[in-house]
Every structure is written in C-alpha cells, then in structure tokens.
Z-matrix of the N, CA and C atoms (Angstrom, degrees):
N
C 1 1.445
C 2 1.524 1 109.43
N 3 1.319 2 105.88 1 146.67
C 4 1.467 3 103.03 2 -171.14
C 5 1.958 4 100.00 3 -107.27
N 6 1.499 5 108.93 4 141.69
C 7 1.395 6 142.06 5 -146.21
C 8 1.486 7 95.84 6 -119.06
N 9 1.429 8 112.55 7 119.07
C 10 1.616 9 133.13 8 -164.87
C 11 1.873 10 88.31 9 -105.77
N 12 1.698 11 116.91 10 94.95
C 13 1.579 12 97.76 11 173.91
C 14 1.104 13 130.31 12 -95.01
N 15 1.355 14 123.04 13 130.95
C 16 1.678 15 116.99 14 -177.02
C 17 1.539 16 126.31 15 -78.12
N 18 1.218 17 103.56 16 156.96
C 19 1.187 18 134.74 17 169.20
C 20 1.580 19 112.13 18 2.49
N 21 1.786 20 113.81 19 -56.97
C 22 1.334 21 143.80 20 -155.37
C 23 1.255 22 89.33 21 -80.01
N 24 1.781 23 106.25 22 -59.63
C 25 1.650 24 92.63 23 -164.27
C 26 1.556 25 114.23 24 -84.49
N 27 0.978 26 125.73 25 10.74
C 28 1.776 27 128.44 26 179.60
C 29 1.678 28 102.36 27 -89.29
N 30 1.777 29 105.68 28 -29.03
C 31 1.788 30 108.05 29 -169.44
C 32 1.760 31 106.92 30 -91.48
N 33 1.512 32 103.34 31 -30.75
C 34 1.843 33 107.16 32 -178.56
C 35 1.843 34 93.73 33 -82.17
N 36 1.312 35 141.76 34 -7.26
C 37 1.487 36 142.63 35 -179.85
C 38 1.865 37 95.50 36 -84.07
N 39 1.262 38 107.21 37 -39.49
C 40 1.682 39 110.43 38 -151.74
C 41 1.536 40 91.01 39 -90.71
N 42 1.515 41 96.44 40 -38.69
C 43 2.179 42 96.27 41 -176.72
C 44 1.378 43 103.78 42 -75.61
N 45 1.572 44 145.66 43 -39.87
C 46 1.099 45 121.69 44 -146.60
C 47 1.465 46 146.44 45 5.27
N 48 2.093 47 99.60 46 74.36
C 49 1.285 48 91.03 47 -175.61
C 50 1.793 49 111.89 48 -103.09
N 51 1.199 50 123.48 49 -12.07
C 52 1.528 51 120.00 50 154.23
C 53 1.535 52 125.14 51 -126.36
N 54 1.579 53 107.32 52 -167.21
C 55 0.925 54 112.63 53 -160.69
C 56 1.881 55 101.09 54 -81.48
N 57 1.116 56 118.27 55 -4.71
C 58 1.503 57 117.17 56 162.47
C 59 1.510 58 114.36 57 -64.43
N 60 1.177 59 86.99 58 -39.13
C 61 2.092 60 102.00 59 -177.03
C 62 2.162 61 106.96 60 -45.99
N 63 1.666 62 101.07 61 -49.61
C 64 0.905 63 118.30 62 173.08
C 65 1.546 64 123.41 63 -27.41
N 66 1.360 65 87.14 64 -60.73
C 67 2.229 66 98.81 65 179.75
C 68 1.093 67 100.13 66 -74.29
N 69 1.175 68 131.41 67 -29.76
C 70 1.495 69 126.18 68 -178.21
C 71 1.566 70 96.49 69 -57.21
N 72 1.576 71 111.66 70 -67.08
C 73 1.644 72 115.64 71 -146.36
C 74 1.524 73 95.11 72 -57.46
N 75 1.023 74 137.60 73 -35.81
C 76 1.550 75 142.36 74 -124.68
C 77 1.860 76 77.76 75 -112.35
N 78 1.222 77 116.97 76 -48.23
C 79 1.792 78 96.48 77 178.41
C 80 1.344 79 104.42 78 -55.77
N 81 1.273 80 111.99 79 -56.72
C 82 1.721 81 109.07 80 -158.75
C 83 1.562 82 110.75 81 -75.95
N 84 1.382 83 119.23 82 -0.06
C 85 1.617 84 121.83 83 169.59
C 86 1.575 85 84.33 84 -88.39
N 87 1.163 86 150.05 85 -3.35
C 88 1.605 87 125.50 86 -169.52
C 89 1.944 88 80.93 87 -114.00
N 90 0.876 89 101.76 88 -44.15
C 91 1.669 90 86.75 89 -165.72
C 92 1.964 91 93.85 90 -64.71
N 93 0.813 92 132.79 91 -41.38
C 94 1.507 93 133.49 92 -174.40
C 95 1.593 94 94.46 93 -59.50
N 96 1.048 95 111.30 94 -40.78
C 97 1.732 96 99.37 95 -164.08
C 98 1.700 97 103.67 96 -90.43
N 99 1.294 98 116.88 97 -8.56
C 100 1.165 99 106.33 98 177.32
C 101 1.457 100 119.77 99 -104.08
N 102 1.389 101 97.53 100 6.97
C 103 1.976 102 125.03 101 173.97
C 104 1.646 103 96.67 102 72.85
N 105 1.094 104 122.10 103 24.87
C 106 1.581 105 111.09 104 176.88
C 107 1.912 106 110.86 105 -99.44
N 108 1.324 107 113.08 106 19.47
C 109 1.419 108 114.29 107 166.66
C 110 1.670 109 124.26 108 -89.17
N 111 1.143 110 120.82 109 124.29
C 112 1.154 111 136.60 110 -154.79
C 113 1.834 112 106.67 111 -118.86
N 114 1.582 113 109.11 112 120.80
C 115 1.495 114 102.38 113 -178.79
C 116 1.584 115 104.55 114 -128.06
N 117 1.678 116 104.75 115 169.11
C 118 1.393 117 95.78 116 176.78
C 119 1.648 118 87.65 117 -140.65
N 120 1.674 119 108.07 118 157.03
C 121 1.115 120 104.90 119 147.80
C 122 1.595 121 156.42 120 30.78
N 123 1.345 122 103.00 121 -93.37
C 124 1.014 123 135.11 122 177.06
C 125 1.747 124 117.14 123 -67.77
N 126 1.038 125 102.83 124 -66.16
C 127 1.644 126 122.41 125 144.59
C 128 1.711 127 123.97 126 -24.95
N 129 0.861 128 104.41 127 -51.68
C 130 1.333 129 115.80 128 176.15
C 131 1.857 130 110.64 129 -83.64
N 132 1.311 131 115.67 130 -49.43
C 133 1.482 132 104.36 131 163.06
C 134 1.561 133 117.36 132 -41.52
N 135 1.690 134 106.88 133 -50.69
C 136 1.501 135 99.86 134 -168.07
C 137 1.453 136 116.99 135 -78.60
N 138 1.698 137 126.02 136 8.33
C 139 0.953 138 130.51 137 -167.92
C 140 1.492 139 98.76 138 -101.15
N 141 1.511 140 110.70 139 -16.73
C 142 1.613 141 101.96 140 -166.59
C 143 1.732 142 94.37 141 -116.78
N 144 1.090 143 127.43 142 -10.50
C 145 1.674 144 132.22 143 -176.18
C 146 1.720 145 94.28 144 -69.45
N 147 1.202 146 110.56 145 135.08
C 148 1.242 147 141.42 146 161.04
C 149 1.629 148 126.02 147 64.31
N 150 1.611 149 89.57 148 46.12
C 151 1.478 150 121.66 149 172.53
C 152 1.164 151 102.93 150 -91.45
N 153 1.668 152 97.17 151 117.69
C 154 1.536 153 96.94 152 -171.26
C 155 1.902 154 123.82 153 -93.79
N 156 1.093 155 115.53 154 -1.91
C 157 1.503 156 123.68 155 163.68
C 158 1.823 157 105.41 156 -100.46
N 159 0.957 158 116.76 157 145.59
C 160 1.621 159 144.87 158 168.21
C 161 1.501 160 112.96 159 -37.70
N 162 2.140 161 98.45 160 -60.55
C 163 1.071 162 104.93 161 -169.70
C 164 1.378 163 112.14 162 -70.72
N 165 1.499 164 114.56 163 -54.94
C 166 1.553 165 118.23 164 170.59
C 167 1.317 166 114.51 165 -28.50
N 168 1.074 167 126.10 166 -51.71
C 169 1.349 168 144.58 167 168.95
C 170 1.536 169 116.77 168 -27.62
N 171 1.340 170 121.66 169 -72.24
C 172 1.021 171 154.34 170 160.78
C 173 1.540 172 113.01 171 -63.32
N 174 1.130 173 129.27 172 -38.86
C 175 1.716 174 115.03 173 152.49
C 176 1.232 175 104.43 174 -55.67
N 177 1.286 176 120.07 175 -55.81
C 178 1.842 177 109.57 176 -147.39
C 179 1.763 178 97.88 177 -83.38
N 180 1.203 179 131.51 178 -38.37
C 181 1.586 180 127.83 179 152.14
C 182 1.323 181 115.80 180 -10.81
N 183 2.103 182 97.18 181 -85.16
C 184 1.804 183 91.90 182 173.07
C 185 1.603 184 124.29 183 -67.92
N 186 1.249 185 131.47 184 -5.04
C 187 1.201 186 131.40 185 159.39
C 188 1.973 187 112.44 186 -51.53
N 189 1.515 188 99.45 187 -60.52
C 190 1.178 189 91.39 188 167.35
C 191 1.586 190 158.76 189 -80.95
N 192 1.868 191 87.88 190 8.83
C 193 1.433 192 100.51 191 179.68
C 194 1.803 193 105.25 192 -80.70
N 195 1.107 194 114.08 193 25.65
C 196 1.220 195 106.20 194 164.74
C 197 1.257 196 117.66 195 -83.06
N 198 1.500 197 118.87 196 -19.20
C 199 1.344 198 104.55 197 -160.98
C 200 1.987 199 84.31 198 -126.15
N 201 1.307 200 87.47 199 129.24
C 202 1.884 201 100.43 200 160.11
C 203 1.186 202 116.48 201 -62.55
N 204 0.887 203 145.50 202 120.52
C 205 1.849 204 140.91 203 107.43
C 206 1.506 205 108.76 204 -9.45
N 207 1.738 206 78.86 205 125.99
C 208 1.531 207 120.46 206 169.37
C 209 1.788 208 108.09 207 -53.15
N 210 1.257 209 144.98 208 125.73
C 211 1.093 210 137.42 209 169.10
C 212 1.478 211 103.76 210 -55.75
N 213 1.046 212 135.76 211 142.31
C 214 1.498 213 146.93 212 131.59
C 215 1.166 214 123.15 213 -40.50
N 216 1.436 215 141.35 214 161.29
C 217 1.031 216 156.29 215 127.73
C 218 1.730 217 127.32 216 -133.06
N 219 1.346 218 113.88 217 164.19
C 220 1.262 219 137.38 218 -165.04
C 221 1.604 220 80.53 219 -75.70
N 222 1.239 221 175.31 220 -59.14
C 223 1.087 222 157.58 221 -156.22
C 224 1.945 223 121.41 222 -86.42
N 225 1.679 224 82.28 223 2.94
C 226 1.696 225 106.18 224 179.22
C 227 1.809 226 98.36 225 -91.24
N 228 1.179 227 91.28 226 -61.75
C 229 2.157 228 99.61 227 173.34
C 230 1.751 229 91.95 228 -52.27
N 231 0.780 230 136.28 229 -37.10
C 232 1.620 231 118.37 230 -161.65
C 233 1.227 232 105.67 231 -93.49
N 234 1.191 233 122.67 232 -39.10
C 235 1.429 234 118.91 233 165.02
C 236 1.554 235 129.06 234 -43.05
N 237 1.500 236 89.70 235 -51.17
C 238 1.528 237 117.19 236 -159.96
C 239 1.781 238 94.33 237 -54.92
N 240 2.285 239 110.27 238 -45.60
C 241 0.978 240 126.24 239 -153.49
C 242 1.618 241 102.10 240 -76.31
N 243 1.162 242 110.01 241 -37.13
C 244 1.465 243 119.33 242 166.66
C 245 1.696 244 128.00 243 -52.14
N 246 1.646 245 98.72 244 -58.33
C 247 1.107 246 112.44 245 162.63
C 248 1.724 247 121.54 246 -47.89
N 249 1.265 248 132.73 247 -32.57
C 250 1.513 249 144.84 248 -158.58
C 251 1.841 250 94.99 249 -101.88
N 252 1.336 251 102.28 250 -26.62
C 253 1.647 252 107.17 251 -172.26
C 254 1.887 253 111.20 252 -83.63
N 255 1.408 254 106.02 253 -52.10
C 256 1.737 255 127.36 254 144.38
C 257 1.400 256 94.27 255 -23.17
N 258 1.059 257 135.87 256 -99.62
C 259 1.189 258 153.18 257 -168.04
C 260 1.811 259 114.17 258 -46.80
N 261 1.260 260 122.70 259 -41.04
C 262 1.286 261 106.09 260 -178.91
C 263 1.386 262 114.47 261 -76.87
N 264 1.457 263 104.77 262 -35.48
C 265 2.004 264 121.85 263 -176.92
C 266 1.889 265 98.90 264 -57.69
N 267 1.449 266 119.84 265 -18.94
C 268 1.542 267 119.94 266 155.99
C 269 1.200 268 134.69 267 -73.01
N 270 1.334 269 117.21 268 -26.65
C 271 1.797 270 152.20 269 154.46
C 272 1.747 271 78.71 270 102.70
N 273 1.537 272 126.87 271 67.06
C 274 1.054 273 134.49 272 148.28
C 275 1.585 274 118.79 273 -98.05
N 276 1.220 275 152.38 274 111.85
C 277 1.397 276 149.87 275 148.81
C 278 1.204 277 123.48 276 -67.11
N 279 1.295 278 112.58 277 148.99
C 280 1.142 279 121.81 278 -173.95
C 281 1.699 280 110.19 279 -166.31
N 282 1.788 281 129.27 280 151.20
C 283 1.053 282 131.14 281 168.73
C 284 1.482 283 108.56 282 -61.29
N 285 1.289 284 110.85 283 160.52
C 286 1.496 285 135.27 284 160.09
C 287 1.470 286 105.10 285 -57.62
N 288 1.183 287 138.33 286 -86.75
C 289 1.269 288 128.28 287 170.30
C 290 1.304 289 131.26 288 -42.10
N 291 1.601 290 139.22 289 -2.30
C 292 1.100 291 150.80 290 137.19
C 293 1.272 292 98.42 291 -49.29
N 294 1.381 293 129.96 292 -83.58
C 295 1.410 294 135.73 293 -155.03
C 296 1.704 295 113.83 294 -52.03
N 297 1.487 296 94.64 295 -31.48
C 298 0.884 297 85.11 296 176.19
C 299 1.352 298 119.78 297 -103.38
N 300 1.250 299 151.21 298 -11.73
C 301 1.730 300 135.87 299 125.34
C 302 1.439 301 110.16 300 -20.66
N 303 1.528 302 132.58 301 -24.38
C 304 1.249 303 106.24 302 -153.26
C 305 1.859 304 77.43 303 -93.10
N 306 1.400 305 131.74 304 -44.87
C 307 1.118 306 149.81 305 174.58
C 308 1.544 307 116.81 306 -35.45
N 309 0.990 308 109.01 307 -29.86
C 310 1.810 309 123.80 308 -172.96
C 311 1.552 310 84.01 309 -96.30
N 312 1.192 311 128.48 310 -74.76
C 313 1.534 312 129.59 311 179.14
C 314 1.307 313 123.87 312 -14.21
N 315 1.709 314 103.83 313 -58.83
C 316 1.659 315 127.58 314 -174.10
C 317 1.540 316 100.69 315 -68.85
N 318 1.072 317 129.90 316 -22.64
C 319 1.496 318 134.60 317 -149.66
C 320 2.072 319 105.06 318 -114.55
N 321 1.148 320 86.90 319 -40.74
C 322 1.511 321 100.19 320 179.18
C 323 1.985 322 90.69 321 -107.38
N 324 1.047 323 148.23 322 52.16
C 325 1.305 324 137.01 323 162.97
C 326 1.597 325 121.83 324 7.11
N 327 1.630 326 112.36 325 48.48
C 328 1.205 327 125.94 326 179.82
C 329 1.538 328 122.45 327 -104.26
N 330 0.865 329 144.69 328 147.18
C 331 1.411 330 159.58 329 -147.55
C 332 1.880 331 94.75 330 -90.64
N 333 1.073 332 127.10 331 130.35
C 334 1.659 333 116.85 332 145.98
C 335 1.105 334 122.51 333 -95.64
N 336 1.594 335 129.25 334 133.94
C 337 1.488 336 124.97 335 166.47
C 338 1.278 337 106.63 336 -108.04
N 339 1.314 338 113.47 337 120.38
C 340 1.759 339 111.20 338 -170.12
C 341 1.705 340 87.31 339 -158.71
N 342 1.404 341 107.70 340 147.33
C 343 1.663 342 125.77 341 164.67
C 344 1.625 343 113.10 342 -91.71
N 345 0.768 344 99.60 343 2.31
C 346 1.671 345 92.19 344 174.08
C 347 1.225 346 94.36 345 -89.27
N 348 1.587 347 90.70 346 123.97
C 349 1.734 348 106.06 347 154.15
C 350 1.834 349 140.62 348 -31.95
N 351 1.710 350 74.84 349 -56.67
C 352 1.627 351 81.04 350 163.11
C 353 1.261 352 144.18 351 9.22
N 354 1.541 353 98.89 352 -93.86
C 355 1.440 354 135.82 353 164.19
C 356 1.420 355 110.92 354 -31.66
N 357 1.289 356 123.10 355 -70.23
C 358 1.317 357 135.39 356 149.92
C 359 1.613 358 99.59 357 -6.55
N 360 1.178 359 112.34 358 -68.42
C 361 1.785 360 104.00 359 -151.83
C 362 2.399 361 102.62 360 -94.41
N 363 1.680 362 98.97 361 -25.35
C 364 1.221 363 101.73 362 151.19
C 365 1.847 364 123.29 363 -54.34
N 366 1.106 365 111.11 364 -41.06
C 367 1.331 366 114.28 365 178.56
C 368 2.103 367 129.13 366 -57.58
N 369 1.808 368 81.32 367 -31.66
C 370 1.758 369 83.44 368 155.77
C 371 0.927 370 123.85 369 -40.32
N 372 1.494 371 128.06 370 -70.50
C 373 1.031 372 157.35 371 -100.98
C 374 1.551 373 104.31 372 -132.70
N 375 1.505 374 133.69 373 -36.79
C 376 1.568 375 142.56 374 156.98
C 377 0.981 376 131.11 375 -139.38
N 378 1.181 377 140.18 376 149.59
C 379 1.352 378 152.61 377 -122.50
C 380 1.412 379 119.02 378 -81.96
N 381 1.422 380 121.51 379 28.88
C 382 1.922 381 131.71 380 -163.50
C 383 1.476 382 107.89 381 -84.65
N 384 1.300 383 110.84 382 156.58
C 385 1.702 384 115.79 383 172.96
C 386 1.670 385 88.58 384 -130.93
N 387 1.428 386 89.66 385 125.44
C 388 1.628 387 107.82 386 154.81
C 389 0.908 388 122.07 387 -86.64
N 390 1.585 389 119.00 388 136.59
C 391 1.191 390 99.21 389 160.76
C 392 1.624 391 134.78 390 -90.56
N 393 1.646 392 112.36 391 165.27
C 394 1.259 393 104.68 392 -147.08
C 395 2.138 394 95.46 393 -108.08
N 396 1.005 395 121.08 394 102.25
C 397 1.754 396 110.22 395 177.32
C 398 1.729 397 113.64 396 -50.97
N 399 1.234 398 93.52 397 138.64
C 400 1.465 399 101.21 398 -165.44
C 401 1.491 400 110.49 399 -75.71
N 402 1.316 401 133.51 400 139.60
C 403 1.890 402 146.06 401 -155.98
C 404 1.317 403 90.44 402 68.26
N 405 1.286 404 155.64 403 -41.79
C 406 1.589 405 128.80 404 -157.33
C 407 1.227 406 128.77 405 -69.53
C-alpha cells in the first residue's frame, strides 16, 4: 500500500535530533526504497517554506524532485472541506492541508504516516488509515 507522508515526519527525518527521530528515519528510508512514498503539493511547499539558506533550499528542492505529486482534484477540496466541517461541528480543529491529506487519502485509499496527534483524534470522526510503524 502506498503511504501519503506528512509534514512532521519529512521535518523529524531531515532534523534528526533524537533517538525517536531514528524509527522515524529508518521507516521512511524503507518506504522510499520500496517506492511506496506518496507526496502532494501542499506537503511539499511546507517542507521547503522557511529554509533559511538558498543552498539548503535548493538541495532539499532537488532532493525532492524525486518524488511526483499526487494530482489534485476538485472532489479532493470538497472532501477535504467536508472532512474539516465533520470535524469542527465536534469542536475538533484542524489545518487546511491536514484535511486535505486526510481527503487525498480517503479518495486514493492510502495510508498516512504523520506524528501529529491530530489525526489520531480526526480519525474518530472520518474515514483515515494511519499508518502504523512496524515494532511500535
């Protein structure tokens, strides 16, 4: 199954500042090597926003032109908008680009691996599969 990764786990892979970081890097080096990593858009802006040298910038860019983006669609925004609306009438919050990973997910039957809690408590509430790291 192919694995939609967020935001969290692309920035605790790139920071490695503990030994939690570790299980992280080592899942997402197996999902990369087994081509089951999945990006969108949106995701990818927030992965490269507020890099503060040029070059870094520009390494981690062509680092990520390996992997395509998911096309979008107009039934991805409606989802996403649905999904975020579900969720507020619970007095749950959540970003726009959350909703909509969870929306691309539901639509493309893809797994999310993300550390934000969040999701976790979004998942009551609509139809997402996390994914789960293997021994944890």
């Amino acid at each position: 199954m192919k694995i939609i990764v967020d935001t969290c786990v692309w920035s605790q892979a790139l920071r490695r500042n503990s030994s939690k970081d570790e299980i992280i890097i080592k899942e997402l080096t197996e999902l990369i090597r087994d081509v089951r990593v999945q990006l969108i858009g949106p995701i990818r802006q927030e992965i490269l926003s507020g890099i503060k040298s040029e070059e870094q910038f520009i390494e981690l860019r062509d680092y990520f032109s390996a992997f395509q983006d998911l096309i979008l669609k107009e039934v991805d925004y409606e989802k996403a908008a649905e999904f975020f609306n579900i969720c507020r009438r619970k007095g749950i919050q959540g970003s726009n680009t959350d909703f909509l990973i969870c929306a691309v997910a539901f639509h493309r039957d893809l797994e999310i691996f993300t550390t934000d809690k969040d999701f976790k408590i979004f998942q009551k509430y609509i139809p997402i599969n996390l994914y789960k790291i293997k021994g944890v």
